[in-house]
N, C-alpha and C positions, 0 to 999 in steps of 0.2 A: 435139369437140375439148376443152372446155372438160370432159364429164365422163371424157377422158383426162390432161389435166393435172389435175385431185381426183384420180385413182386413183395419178398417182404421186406425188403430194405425200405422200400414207397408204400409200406401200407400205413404208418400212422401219420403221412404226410397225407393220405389220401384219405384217412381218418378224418385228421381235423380237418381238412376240409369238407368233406361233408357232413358233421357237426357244426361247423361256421356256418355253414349256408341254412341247414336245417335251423339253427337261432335265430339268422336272420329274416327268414322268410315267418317264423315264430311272430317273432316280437313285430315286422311289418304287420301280418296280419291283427296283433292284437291293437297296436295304437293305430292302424289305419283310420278306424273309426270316428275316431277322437283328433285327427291333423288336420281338419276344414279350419283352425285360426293359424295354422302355421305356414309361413312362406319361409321355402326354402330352394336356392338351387344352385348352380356352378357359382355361379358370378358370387353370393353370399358366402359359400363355403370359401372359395378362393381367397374373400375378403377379411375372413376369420382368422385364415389358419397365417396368413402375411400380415395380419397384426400380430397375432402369437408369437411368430417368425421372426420379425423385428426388435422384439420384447426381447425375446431368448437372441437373437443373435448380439444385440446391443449388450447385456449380461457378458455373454460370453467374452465378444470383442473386449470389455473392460478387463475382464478377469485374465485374460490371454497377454492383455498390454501389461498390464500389471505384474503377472509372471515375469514376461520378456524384461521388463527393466530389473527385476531382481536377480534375473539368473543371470545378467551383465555385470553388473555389481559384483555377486557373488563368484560367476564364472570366469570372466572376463580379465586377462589385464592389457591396457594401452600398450603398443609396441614398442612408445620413443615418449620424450617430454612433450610435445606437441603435444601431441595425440591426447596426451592424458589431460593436457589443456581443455582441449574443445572436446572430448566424453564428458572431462566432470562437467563443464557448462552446460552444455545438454542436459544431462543426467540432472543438473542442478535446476533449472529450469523446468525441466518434466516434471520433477518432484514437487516444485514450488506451483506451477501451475493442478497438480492434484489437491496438495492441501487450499488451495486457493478454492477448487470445484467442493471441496469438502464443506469447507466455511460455508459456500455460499449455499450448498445443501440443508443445512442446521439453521441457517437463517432463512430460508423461504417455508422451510417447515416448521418455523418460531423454536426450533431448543432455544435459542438467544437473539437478542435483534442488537445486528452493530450497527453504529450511530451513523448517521448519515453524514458525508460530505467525504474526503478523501480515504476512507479505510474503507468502507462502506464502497467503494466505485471498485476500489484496490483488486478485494475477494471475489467482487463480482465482474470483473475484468475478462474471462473465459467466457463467460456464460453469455458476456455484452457481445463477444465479438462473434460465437456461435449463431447468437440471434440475428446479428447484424449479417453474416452470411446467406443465412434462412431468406430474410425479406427481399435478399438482393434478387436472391432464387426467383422469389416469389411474384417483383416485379418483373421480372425475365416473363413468367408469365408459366412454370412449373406447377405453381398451386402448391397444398402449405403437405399435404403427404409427399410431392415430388420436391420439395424443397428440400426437407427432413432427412428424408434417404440419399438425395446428392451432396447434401452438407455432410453427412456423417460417414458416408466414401471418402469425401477429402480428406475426413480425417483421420482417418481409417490408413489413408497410401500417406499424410503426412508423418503421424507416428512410426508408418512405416517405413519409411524412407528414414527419419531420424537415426530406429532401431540400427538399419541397414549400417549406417555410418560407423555408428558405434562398434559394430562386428567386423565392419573390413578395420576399423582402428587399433582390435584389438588381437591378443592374443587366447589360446584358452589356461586355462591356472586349474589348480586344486583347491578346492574351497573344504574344510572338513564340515561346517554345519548349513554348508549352505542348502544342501538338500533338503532338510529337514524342513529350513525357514520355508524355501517352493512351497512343500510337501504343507507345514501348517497354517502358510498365509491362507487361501481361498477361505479356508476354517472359520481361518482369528476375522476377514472381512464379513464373513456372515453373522460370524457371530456380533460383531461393530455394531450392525445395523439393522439385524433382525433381535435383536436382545437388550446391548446394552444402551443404545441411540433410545427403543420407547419407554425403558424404563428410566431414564433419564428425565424424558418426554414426562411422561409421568409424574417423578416427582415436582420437577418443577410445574405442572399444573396443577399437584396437588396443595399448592403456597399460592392457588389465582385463585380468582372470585368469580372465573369462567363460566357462563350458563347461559342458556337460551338470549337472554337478557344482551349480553355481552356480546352475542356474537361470535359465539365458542372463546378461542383467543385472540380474534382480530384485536375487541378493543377490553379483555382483558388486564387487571390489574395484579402485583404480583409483588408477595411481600408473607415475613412471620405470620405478622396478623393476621392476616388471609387464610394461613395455614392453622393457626392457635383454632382460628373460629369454624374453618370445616371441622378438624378434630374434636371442638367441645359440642357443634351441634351431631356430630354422628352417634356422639356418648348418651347426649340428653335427648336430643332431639328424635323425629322421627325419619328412620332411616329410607323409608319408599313412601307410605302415604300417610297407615296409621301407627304401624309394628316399631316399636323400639328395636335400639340395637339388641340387648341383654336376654331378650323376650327371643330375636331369631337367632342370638347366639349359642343358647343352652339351646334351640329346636336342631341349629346344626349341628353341634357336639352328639345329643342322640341320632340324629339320622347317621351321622359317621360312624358312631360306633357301633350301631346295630349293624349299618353296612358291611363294615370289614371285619366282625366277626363272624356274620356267615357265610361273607367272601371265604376266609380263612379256614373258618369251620368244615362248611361246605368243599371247598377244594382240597383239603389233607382226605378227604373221607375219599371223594373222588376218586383221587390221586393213589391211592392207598390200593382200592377194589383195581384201578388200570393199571395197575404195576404187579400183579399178580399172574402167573399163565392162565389162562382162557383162550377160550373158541372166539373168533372174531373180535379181537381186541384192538387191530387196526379198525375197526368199523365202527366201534364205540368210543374210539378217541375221536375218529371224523366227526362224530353226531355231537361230542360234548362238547365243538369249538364252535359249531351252529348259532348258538345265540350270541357269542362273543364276537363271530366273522359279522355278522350282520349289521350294515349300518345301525347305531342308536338312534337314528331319524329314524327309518321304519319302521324298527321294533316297537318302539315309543308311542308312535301314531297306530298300530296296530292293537296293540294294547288298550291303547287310550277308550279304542272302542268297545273292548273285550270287558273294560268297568262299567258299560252304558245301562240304567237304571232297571231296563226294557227288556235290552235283548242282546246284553253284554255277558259272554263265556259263565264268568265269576256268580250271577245273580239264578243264571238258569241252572245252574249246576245246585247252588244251595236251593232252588226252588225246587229242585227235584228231589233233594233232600229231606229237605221240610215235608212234603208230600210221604215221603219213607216214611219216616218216623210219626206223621200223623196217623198213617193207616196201619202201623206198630202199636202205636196207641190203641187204638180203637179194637184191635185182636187181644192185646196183654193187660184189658182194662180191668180184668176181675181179680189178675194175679195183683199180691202184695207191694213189689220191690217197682217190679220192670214198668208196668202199669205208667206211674208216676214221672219213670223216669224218662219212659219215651215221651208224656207227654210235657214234660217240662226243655226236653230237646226239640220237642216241636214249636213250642212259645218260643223259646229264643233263636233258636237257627232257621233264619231265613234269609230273603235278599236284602241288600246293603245300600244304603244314598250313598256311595263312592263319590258324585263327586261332589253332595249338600252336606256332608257331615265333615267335619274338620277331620276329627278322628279316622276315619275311616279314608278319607281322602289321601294323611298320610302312610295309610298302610298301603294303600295303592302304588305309591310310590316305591316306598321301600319293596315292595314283591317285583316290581319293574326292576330294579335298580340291581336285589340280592340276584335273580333271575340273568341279568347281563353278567353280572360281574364276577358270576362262583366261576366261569368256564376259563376267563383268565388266570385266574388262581389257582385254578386246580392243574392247567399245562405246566405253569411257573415250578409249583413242585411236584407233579411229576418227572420233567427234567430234571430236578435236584435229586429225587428219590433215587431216579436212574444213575445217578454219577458214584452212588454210597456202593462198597464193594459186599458181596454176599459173605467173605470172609468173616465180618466182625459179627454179622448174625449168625452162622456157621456155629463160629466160637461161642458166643453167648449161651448158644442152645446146648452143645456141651457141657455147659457150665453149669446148667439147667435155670437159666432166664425164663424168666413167661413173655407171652408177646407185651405186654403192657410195662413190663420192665425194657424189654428192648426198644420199645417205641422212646419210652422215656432218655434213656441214656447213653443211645445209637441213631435212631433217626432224628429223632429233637435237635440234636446239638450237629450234628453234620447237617440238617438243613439252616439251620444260623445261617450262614452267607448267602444265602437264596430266599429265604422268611424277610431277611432283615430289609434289603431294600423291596422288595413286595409289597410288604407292610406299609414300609412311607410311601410309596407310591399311590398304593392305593388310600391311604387315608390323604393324601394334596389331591389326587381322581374325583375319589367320593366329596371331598370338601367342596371342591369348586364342581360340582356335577351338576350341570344348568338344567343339560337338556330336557334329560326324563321329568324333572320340575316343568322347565315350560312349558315343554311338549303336552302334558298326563293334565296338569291342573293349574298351569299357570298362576302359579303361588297359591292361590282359591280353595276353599273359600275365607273370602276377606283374611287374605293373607297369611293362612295358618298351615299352609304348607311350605313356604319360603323358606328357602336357606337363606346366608348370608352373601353367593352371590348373583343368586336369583333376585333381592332385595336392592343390590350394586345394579345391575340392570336394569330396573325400572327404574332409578334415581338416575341413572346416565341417559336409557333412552324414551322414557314416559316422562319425566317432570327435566330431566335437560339440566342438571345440577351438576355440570364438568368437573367442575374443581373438586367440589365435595364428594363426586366419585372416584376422583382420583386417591383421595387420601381413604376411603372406604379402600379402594385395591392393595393400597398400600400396609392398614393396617393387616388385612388379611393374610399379605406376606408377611408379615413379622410376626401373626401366629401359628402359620404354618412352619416359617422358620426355625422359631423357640422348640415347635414339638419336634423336630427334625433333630436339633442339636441334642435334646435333651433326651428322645426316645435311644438317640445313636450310644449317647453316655451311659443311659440305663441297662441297657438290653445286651450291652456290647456286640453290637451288630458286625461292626469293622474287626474285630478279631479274626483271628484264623479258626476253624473250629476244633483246632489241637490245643488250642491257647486254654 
């Protein structure tokens, strides 16, 4: 008994294990074919995974020092006067040589460039004596990766020796918020520099006259002007090669809104049939998240082929159609009504130039795009549908409601807080939704599939017009913004749904 409870303790560890191995010897088999251009083996791997390693440890080490000096601070107090002397100098120091690395951060990646001669030496004083370290290394005769990692050990045991001091100096205190600050700093630094640093970035590049020409921002110019003239050429001007703004901006309003209304459509209906009891309803929610779990790269390219003139899904399917209704035809040709009608569904339904006709290229998209995106939407409220209590429709139906009454004045308004940000999410999703555009038809034909920032993308990376795609980004945000504030005032999303 005892060695059948060991054998099922170890059987899904034994499980996946042999699962693992059966994938892997899978997937060997099937790319083996195809590895005669790849070189790979210990010494490359090794070499990968100790850049990755350094990358994330340097990360870390910063975020870890950075803690330590706050939880000093906050934790910490000096034993005597002394003591509190040389902590705060330290502490005062550390501090001043971080904003000093910050500076000189923002200036080597142009947010601003400070002037040259003594402030200019000032900020970049860390970073001169880190380098100046490196080389010492390096004429030692270390080399510039053995230089790197022994400079960044030094400074690694000097911070930590600093730390060190400041702990035997101190005592430990009660801090009431200091927790919190730990707990939100790592946050407020990602968010610094993943967020508000490029869009900073940004706007001041959208006031330059940055472009191919230029040099990006090396030898960029930067001023109103600058800005006045990206903004009036994006209005009049042509925004990627031929297409006006106004031209792809009423194209992106409809693509949006057809998008997310049978995102919306589509997933209340969904959501409605999987929230019902049923035979395998765990197994029908699996399959509905299928298109959604799927990378949009493969989907996209899988598709793309599925449109092909030839011998794409979409063309053989109405080929075989057309064929129905022709040889309907030709059986119901003596009858009065049907006769006629088959044979006028046979003139017009047949295969499609998906991707030579404008028209039909954007339906293409959009059937990619409604097809990704109902599955999201339909999990989003199903989870809301599931949190609404059976009680109020219990009650309703005593009261003799019909379902179209309860749907209206029980599910409607209790999904208010789960609709509302859905909604704008998916309409900023669907707005900025590149892929399935570049991926399906890459704006094509002659640019009548383009959203607005499929159009930002070719003026940034086909014609190289930095500045002026900068302020293209930026208008984008501020219409995406307006409809956010104004849909939220409308719709009263933020409410409670008792409200």
């Amino acid at each position: 008994m005892s060695d059948e409870k060991s054998f099922r303790k170890f059987l899904p560890w034994l499980l996946w294990i042999v699962g693992l191995t059966v994938v892997y010897f899978l997937l060997r088999a099937v790319f083996q074919p195809y590895a005669g251009g790849i070189s790979i083996n210990g010494r490359i791997i090794v070499e990968r995974l100790s850049e990755i390693g350094l990358f994330l440890g340097a990360i870390l080490a910063g975020m870890a020092a950075i803690e330590i000096y706050f939880y000093q601070i906050f934790f910490r107090q000096p034993r005597h006067r002394r003591a509190a002397i040389w902590t705060r100098i330290i502490q005062g120091i550390l501090g001043l040589i971080a904003l000093q690395m910050v500076v000189a951060f923002f200036d080597l990646t142009d947010l601003f460039r400070l002037p040259k001669g003594a402030v200019k030496n000032f900020f970049l004083l860390p970073s001169s004596l880190f380098a100046s370290v490196k080389n010492l290394f390096v004429q030692i005769g270390l080399g510039a990766d053995g230089s790197s990692l022994i400079s960044g050990l030094i400074l690694i045991l000097v911070l930590g020796l600093l730390f060190w001091l400041i702990q035997r100096w101190s005592v430990p205190r009660h801090s009431r918020l200091g927790l919190a600050y730990l707990l939100v700093l790592p946050a407020l630094i990602g968010v610094l520099f993943l967020i508000i640093y490029p869009f900073l970035f940004e706007i001041k590049l959208a006031f330059s006259n940055a472009s191919l020409g230029t040099q990006a921002t090396k030898n960029a110019s930067y001023g109103l002007s600058y800005g006045w003239e990206n903004l009036k050429t994006l209005f009049t001007g042509n925004v990627a090669k031929d297409a006006k703004f106004f031209e792809v901006f009423w194209r992106t309003i409809l693509w949006t809104v057809i998008n997310v209304t049978f995102h919306v459509t589509g997933g209340m209906i969904l959501a409605l049939l999987l929230n019902r009891p049923m035979k395998l309803r765990g197994l029908y929610r699996t399959l509905l998240v299928f298109p959604w779990a799927i990378p949009t790269t493969i989907a996209a390219m899988a598709l793309r082929n599925e449109f092909d003139l030839r011998y794409g899904f979409f063309n053989i399917m109405l080929t075989n159609i057309q064929s129905t209704f022709q040889a309907l035809s030709a059986k119901t040709a003596s009858l009065v009504l049907l006769g006629p009608t088959f044979s006028w569904l046979a003139e017009n339904i047949g295969p499609v130039s998906w991707k030579q006709d404008p028209f039909w290229a954007f339906i293409s998209i959009l059937i990619t795009n409604i097809w990704l995106g109902i599955p999201f939407m339909a999990v989003i409220i199903l989870g809301g549908l599931q949190s609404i209590s059976h009680e109020y429709y219990e009650a309703a139906e005593i009261d003799g409601a019909t379902s179209g009454q309860m749907f209206r004045h029980i599910t409607l308004p209790l999904l208010r807080p789960v609709l509302t940000p859905a909604i704008v999410l998916g309409v900023i999703w669907t707005f900025n939704k590149f892929d399935v555009i570049y991926l399906i038809t890459q704006g094509g034909p002659q640019e009548k599939t383009d959203i607005l920032v499929s159009s930002m993308y070719k003026a940034a990376f086909q014609f190289y017009r930095y500045g002026f795609t900068a302020m293209f980004a930026l208008v984008i945000f501020l219409i995406l913004l307006a409809f956010t504030i104004i849909y939220l005032r409308v719709s009263g999303g933020l409410k409670a749904a008792t409200e």
